[in-house]
N, CA, C and O atoms as CSV, one atom per row, in Angstrom:
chain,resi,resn,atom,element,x,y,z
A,1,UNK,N,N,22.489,226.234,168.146
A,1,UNK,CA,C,23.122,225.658,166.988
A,1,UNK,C,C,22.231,224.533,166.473
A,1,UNK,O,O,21.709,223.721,167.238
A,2,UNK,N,N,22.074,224.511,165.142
A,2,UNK,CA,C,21.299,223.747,164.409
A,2,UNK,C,C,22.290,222.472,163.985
A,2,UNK,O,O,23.520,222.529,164.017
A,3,UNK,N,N,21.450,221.228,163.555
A,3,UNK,CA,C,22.037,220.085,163.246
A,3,UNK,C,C,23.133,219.686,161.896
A,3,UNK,O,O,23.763,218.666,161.614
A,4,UNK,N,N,22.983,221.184,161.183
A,4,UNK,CA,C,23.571,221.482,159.797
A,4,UNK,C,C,25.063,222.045,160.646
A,4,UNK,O,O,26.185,221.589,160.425
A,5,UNK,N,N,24.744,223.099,161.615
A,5,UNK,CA,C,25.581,223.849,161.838
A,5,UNK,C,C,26.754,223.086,162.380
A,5,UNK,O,O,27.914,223.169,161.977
A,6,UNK,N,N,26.257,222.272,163.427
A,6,UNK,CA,C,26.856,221.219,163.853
A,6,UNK,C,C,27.737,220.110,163.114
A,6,UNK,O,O,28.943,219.881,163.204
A,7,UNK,N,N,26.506,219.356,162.175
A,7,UNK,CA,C,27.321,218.661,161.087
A,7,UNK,C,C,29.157,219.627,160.465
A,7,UNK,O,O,30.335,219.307,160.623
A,8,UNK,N,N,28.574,220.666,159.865
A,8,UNK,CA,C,29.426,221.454,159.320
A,8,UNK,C,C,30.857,221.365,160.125
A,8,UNK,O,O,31.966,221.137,159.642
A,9,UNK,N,N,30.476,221.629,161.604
A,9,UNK,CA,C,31.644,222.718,162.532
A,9,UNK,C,C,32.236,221.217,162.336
A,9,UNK,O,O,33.312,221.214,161.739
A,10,UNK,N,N,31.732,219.903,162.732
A,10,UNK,CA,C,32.353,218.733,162.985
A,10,UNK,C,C,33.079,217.767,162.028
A,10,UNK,O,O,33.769,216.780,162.284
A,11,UNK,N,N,32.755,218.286,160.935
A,11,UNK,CA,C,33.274,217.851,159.589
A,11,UNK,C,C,34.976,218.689,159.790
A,11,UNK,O,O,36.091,218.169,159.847
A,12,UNK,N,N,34.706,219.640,159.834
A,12,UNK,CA,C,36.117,220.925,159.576
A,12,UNK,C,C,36.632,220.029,161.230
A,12,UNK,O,O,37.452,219.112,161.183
A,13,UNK,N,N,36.067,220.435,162.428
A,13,UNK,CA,C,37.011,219.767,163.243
A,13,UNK,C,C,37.690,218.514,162.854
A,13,UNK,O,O,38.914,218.633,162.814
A,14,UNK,N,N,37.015,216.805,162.420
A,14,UNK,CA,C,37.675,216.229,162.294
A,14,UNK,C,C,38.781,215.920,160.852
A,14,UNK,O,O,39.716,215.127,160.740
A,15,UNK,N,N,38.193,216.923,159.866
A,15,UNK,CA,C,38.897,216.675,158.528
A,15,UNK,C,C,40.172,217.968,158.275
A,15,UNK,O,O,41.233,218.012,157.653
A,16,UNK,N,N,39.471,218.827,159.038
A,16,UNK,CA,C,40.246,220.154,158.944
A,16,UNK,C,C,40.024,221.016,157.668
A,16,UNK,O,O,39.321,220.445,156.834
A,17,UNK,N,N,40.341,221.924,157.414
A,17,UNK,CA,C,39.626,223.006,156.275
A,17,UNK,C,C,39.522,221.804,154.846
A,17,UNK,O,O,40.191,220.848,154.454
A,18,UNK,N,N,38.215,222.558,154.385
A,18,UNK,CA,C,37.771,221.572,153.415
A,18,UNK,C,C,37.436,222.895,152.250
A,18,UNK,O,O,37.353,224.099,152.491
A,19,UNK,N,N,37.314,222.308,151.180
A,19,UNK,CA,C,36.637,223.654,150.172
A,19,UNK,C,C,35.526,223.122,149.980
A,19,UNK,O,O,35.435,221.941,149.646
A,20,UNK,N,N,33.977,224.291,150.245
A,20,UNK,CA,C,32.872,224.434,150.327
A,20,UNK,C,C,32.004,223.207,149.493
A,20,UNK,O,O,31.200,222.652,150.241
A,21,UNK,N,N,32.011,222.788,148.380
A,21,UNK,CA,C,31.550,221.839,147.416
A,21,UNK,C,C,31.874,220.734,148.511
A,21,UNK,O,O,30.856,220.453,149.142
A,22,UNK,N,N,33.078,219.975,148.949
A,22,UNK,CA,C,33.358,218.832,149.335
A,22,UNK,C,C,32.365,218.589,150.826
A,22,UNK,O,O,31.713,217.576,151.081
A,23,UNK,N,N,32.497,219.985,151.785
A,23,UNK,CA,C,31.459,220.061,153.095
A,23,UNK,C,C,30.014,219.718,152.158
A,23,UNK,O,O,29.325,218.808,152.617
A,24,UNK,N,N,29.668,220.184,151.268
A,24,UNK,CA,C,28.183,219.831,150.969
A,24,UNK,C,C,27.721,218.462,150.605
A,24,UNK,O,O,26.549,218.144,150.803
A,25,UNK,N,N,28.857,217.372,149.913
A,25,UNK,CA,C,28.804,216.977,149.679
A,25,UNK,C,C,29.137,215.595,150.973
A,25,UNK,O,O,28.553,214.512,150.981
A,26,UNK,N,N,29.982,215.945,151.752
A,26,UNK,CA,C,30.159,214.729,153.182
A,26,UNK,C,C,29.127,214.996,154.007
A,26,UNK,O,O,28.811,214.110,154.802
A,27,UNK,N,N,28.470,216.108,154.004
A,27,UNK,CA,C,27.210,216.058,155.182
A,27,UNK,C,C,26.145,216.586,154.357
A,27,UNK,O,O,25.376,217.469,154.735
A,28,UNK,N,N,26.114,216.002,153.170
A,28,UNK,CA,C,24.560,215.939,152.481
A,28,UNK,C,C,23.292,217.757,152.597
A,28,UNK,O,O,22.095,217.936,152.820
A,29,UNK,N,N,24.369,218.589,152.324
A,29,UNK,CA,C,23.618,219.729,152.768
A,29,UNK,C,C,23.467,220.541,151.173
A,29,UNK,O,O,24.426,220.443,150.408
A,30,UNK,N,N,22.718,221.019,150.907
A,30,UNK,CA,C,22.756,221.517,149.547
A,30,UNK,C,C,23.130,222.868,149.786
A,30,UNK,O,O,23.080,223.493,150.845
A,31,UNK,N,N,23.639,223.358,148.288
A,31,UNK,CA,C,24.037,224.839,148.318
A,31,UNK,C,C,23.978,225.581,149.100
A,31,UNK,O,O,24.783,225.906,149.972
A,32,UNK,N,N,22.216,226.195,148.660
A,32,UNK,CA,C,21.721,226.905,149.072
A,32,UNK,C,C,21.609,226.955,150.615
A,32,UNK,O,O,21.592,228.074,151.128
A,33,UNK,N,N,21.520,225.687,151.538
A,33,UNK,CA,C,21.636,225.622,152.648
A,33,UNK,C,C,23.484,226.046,153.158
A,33,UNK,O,O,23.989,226.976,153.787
A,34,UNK,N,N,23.957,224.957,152.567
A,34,UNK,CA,C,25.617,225.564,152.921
A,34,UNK,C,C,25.724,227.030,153.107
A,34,UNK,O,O,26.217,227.526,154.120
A,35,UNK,N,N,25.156,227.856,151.909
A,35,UNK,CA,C,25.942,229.205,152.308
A,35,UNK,C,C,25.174,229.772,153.675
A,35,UNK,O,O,25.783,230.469,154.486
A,36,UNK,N,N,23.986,229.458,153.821
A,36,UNK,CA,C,23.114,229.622,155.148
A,36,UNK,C,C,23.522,229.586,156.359
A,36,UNK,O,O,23.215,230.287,157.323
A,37,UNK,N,N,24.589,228.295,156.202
A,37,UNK,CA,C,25.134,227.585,157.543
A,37,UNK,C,C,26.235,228.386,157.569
A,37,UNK,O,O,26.642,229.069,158.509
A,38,UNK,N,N,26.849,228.213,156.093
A,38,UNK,CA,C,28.336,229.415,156.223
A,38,UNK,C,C,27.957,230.830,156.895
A,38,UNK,O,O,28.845,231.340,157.578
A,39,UNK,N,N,26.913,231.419,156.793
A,39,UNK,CA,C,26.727,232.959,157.057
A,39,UNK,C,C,26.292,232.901,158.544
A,39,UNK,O,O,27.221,233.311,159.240
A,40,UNK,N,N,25.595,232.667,159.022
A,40,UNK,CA,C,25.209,231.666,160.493
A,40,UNK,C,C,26.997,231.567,161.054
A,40,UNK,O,O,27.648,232.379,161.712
A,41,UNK,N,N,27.284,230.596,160.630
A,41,UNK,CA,C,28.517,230.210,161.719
A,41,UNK,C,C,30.015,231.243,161.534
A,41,UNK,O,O,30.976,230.953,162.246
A,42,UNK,N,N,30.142,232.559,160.449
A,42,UNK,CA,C,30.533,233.154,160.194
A,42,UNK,C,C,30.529,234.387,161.094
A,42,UNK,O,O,31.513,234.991,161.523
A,43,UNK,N,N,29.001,234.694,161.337
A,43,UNK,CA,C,28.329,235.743,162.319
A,43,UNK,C,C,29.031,235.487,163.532
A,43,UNK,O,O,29.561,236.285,164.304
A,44,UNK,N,N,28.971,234.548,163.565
A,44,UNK,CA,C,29.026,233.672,165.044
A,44,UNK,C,C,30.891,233.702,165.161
A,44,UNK,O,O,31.242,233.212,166.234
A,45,UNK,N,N,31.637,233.995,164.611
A,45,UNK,CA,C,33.204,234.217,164.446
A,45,UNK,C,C,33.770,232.524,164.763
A,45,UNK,O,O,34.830,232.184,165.289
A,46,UNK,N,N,32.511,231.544,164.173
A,46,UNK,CA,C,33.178,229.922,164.108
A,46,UNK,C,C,33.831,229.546,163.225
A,46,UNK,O,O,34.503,228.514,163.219
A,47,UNK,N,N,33.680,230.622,162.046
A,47,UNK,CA,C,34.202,229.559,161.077
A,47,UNK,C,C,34.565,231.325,159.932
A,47,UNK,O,O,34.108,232.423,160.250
A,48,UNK,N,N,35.264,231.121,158.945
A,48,UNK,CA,C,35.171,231.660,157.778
A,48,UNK,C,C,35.744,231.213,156.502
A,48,UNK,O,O,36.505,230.256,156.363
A,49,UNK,N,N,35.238,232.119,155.439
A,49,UNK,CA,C,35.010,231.584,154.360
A,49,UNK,C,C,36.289,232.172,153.479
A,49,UNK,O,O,36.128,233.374,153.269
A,50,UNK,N,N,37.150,231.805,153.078
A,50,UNK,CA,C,38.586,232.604,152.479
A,50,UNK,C,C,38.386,231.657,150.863
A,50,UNK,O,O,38.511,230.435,150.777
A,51,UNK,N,N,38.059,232.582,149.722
A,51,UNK,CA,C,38.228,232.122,148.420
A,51,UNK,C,C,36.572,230.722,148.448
A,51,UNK,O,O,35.373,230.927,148.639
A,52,UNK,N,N,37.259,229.575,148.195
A,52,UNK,CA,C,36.017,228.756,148.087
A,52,UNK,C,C,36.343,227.638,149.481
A,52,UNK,O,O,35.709,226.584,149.523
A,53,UNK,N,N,37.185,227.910,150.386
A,53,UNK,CA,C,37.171,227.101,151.834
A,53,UNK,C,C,36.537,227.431,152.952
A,53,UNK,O,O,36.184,228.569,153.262
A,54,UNK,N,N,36.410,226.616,153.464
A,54,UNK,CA,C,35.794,226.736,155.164
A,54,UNK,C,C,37.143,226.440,155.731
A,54,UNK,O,O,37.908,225.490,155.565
A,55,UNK,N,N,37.259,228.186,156.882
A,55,UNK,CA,C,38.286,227.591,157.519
A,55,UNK,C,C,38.037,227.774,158.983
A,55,UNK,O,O,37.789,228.971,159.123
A,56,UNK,N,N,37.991,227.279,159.934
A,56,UNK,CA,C,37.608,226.993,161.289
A,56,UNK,C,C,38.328,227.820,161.843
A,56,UNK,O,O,39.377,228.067,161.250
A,57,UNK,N,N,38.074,228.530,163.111
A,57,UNK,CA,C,38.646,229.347,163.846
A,57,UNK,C,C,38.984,228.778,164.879
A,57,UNK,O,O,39.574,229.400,165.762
């Protein structure tokens, strides 16, 4: 797990489901990286993506 991936999972643990724009914006990750991290931690059955949220498994 990468330091994005991490950031990400730990944002949703302590804030709880967030919609995608707001994660990019509390851990400084751009778009193009977000959906990276989303597809990554998705694979991985950590997290998924329903409409425009991250929702933690």
């Amino acid at each position: 797990m990468n330091p994005k991936e991490f950031a990400v999972l730990e944002l949703l643990y302590q804030r709880g489901n967030q919609p995608i724009q707001m994660i990019g914006k509390k851990v400084f990750i751009s778009s193009s990286s977000l959906t990276y991290v989303a597809d990554s931690l998705n694979r991985r059955n950590l997290l998924f993506v329903k409409n425009v949220w991250m929702i933690i498994v």
